[in-house]
N, C-alpha and C positions, 0 to 999 in steps of 0.2 A: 504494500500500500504506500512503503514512504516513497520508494522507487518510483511509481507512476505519479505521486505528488510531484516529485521535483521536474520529470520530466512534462507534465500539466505546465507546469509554473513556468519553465523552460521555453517551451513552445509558447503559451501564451505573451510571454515575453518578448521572442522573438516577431509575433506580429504587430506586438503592441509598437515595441521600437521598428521594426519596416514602415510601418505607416508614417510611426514622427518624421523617419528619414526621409520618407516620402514628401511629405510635409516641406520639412531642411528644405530638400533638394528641391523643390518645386518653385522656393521664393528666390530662391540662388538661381535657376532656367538658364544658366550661360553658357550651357554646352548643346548644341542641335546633335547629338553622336544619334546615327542611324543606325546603328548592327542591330538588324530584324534579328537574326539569329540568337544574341544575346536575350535583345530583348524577350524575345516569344522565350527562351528558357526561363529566362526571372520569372513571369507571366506566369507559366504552368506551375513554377516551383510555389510562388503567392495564390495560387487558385489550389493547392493543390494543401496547406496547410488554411486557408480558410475554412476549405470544406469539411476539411478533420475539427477543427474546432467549433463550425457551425451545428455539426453531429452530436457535439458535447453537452447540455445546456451549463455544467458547471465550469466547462472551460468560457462557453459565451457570458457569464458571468465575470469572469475573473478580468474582462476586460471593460473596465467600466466607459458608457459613451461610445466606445468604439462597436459598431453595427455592421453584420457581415448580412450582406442580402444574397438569399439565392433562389431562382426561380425555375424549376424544371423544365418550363415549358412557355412559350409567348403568352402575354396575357395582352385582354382589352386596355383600352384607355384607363386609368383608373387617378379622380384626383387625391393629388396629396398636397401638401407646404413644406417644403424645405425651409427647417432650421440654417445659419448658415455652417457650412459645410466643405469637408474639402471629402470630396466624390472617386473614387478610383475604381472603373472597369477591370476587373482580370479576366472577363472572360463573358461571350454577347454581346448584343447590342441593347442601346434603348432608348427613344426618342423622349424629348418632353413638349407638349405643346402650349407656347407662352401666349397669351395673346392671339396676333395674326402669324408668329411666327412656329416653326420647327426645328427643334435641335436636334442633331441626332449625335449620340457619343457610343466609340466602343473602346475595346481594349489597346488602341492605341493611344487616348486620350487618357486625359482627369480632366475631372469638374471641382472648381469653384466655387459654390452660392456664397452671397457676403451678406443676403437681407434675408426675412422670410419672403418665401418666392411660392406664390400658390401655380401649381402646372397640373396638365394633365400630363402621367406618366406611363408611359408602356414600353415592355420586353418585346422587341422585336424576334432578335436572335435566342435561342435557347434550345435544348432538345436532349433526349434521352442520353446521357454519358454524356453533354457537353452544356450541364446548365449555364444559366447566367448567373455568375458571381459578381458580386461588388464588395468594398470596403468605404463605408463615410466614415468619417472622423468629424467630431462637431467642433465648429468653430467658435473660440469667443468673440465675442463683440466685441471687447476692447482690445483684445488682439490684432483683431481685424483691422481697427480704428485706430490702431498702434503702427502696424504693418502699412496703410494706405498712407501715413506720413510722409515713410519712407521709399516707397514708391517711385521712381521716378513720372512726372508728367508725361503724358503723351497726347497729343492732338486730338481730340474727338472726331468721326467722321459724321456723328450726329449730336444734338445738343443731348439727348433723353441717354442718363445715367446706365451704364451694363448693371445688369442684377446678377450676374455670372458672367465665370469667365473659363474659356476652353483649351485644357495647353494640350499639345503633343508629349506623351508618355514616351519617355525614352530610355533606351539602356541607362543611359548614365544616373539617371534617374531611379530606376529600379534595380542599378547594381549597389546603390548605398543602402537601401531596402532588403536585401537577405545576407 
């Protein structure tokens, strides 16, 4: 029993810190590295310790705030509100519909949210031995309001404020993460 404790705590650990790094690494974005290969290995290796912990419910526990979503199979529209959020595909796709717009993100991206953000949300991609996994991680507000100081300015192409924002998930990205 102590033996599968530490190894629990071990593993949970290890997700909890990918995600921060994930996190790190996302506000740091100065590297565009493309090794699909890498990438897609990091990918399975985070989809493939979600899964194991999403099975758990006392491992899903031990990670407080941090939410592993997984869905077998596409679903309908379905609305939700995003707290904000920093959003990571490992595996699927899934639109959100804001407005008059559509977003769609998979496992090459992460998502953003910085406000509550009400959307409609649906699994596109998913399917038997290859659900849709995600990992959110919630964001603070005064984090957030910390971090937008620091930010560099950039030009708006419209005056109406992003509610999210969509990066490219890259190896470099997901090699500080395992």
């Amino acid at each position: 029993m102590v033996a599968y404790k530490r190894q629990f705590l071990a593993k949970s650990f290890h997700l909890e810190q990918t995600v921060a790094d994930l996190v790190s690494l996302a506000e740091r974005k100065n590297s565009q590295s493309t090794d699909t290969a890498e990438t897609d290995s990091l990918l399975q290796e985070l989809t493939r310790l979600a899964l194991e912990i999403d099975a758990d419910p006392v491992r899903r526990s031990a990670l407080p705030g941090v939410r592993i979503y997984v869905e077998p199979l596409p679903t309908s529209a379905l609305p939700v509100l995003f707290d904000p959020v920093l959003y990571v595909v490992l595996q699927g796709e899934k639109q959100l519909l804001l407005d008059d717009r559509v977003v769609r993100y998979n496992q090459s991206q992460l998502v953003i949210v910085t406000v509550n953000l009400p959307a409609l949300a649906q699994v596109l991609c998913a399917g038997p031995g290859t659900p849709y996994v995600a990992v959110g991680v919630p964001l603070d507000r005064s984090t957030v309001a910390e971090l937008m100081c620091h930010v560099a300015r950039r030009p708006r192409r419209s005056t109406r404020p992003s509610r999210y924002t969509r990066h490219p998930l890259t190896s470099t990205i997901l090699s500080g993460a395992s």
